[in-house]
N, C-alpha and C positions, 0 to 999 in steps of 0.2 A: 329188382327191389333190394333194396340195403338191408340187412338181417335184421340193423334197427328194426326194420317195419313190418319185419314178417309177422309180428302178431296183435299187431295196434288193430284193434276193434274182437281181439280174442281174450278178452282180460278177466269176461265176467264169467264164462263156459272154463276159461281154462281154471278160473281160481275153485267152479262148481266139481270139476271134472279130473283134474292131476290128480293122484296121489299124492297122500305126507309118504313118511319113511317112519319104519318102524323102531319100537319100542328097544330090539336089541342094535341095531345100527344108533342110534343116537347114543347108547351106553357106551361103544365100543368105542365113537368119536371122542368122547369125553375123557374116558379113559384113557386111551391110547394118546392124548395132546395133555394128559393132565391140568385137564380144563375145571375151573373154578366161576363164582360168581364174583370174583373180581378180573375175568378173562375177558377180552376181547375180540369178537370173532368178525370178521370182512365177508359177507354173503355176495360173493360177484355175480351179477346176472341173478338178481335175486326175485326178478317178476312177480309174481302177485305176493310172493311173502309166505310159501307153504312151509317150508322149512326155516324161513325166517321166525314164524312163530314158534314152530317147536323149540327150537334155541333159546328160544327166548323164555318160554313157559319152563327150560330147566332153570331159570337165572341169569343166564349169561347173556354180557351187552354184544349188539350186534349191529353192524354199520349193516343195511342194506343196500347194495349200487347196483342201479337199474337206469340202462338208457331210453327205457320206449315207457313214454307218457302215461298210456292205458295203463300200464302195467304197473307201474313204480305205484299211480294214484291208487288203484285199488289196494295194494299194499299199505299206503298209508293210512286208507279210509277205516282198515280191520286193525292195523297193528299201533298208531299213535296214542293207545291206551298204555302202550308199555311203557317207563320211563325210561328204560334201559335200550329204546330203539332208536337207531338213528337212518334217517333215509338220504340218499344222494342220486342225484343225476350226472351220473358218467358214465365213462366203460371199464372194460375191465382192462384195459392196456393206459387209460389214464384215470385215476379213481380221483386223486384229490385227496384220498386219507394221507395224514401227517405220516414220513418216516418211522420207520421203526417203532409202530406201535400197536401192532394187532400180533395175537397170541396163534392166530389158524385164518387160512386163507381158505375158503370152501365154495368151487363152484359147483349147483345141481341143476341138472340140466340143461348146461350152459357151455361147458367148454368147448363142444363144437364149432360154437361161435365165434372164438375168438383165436386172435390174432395169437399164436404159440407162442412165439419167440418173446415178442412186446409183452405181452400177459405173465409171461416169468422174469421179465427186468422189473415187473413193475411187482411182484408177490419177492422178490427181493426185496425191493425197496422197502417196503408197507412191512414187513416180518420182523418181530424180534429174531434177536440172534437164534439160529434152530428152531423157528419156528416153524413147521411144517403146511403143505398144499393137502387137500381133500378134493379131489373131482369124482362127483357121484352122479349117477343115474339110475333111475327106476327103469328097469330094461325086462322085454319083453321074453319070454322062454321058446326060444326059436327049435327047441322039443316039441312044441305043442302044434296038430296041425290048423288046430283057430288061428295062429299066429302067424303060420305059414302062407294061410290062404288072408288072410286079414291084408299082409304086405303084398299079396298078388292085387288084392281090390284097390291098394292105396299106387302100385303101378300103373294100373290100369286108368284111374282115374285122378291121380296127383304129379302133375307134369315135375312139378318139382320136388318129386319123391326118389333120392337115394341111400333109401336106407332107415332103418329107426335111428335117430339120432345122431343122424344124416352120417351113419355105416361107422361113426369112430372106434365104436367099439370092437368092430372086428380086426383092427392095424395096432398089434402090442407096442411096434414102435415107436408110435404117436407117444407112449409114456414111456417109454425107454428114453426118448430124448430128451422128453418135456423135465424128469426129475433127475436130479444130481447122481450122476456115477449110472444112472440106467437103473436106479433099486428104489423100490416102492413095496409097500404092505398091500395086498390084496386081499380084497373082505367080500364077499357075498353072504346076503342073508335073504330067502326065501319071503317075497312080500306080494302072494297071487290076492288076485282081486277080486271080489262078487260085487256084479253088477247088475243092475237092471237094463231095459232097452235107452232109457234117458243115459244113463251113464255110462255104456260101449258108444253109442253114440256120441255124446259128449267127449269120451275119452278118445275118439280118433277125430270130433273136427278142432278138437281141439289144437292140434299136431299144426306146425308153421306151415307144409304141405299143406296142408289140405282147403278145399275149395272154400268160400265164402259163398252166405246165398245165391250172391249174385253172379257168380262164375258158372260158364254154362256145366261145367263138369257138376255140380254141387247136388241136383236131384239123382243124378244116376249113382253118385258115391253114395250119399244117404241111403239110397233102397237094396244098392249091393250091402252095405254095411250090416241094413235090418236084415235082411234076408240071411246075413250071416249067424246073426245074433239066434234068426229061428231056427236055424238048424244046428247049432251047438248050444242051446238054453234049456233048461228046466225048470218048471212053474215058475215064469217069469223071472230066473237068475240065470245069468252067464258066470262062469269061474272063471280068468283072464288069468293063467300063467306069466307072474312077474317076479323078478328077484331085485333086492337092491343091491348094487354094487360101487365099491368105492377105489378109490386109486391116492395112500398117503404115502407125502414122501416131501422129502427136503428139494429145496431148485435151488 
């Protein structure tokens, strides 16, 4: 299956069930690109729009590019209230944005997915001069042993499971290479999550991994999942150890 399509028919769970990113990571984004409401931001791989809206609710305009259908639509369906959004069907190695005109290049959740090398000729291109790359994820605290045991159940039962966010996080050189000279800002900010049984649920079928009803793995993940929920919840909440972490820097 083409990455395109890992989550075409996951658009309405995932938009119910991601995480945004919190109130001090979006300051620290702003700040740190000295981002204005005459700014211009490129949300690559920007699927349902979670982070697209916050950007947007501080002002600032925001091209979304999103290649899998599901995905991009439900974005549009929530976010074409903004006048300051714009949506695009492409990738992140060919977007279609005009040269040299966006202020911050930000993929979340996404850069796994793409092509390295092609994805930074092309955040070149699209960049004003020093304008800088953002690649973030909402990543799990692999401190916690819900978290430990949570990727034992998505082994067991997600064939095409390597990893939260398919393991990039753990190879520093992946962003040694990807940004200019090997030097980037690193930012973590603590963003654990209280959820109920709909929403650990939700928050793992959500995942590219994971089954679909119709796959025969899809009841036994489910019941591992809740059975996990029961045995780390209290009055009906679970607490999901997550921090958000970012990676800025020039290509």
């Amino acid at each position: 299956m083409k990455s395109i399509d890992k989550f075409s028919g996951k658009a309405d769970i995932y938009s119910k069930s991601r995480p945004s990113y919190p109130k001090g990571f979006l300051n620290f984004l702003i700040s740190a690109n000295s981002l204005n409401e005459s700014s211009k931001v490129a949300d690559i791989g920007s699927g349902t729009g979670i982070l697209t809206r916050q950007l947007l609710e501080r002002g600032l305009s925001v091209i979304a590019v999103e290649p899998n259908d599901d995905m991009r639509t439900a974005a549009e369906e929530d976010l074409n209230q903004f006048a300051n959004f714009t949506s695009i069907k492409a990738t992140a190695e060919e977007t279609t944005i005009p040269d040299k005109s966006v202020d911050l290049v930000i993929a979340a959740q996404a850069f796994h997915w793409f092509d390295h090398e092609k994805f930074k000729l092309e955040c070149k291109r699209i960049l004003r001069q020093e304008a800088k790359v953002a690649l973030v994820w909402n990543s799990r605290n692999f401190t916690s042993p819900l978290i430990i045991e949570n990727a034992e159940i998505c082994k067991e039962f997600c064939p095409n499971f390597y990893g939260f966010s398919g393991g990039i996080e753990e190879d520093q050189e992946v962003f040694k290479k990807f940004f200019r000279d090997g030097e980037y800002e690193f930012k973590r900010i603590f963003n654990d999550l209280t959820l109920d049984l709909g929403g650990f649920l939700g928050r793992n079928l959500s995942a590219s991994y994971a089954p679909k009803p119709n796959d025969k793995e899809y009841q036994g993940f489910v019941e591992a999942v809740t059975d996990l929920f029961g045995k780390y919840s209290t009055n009906g909440k679970i607490v999901m150890p997550n921090f958000t972490q970012s990676y800025l820097g020039n290509v």
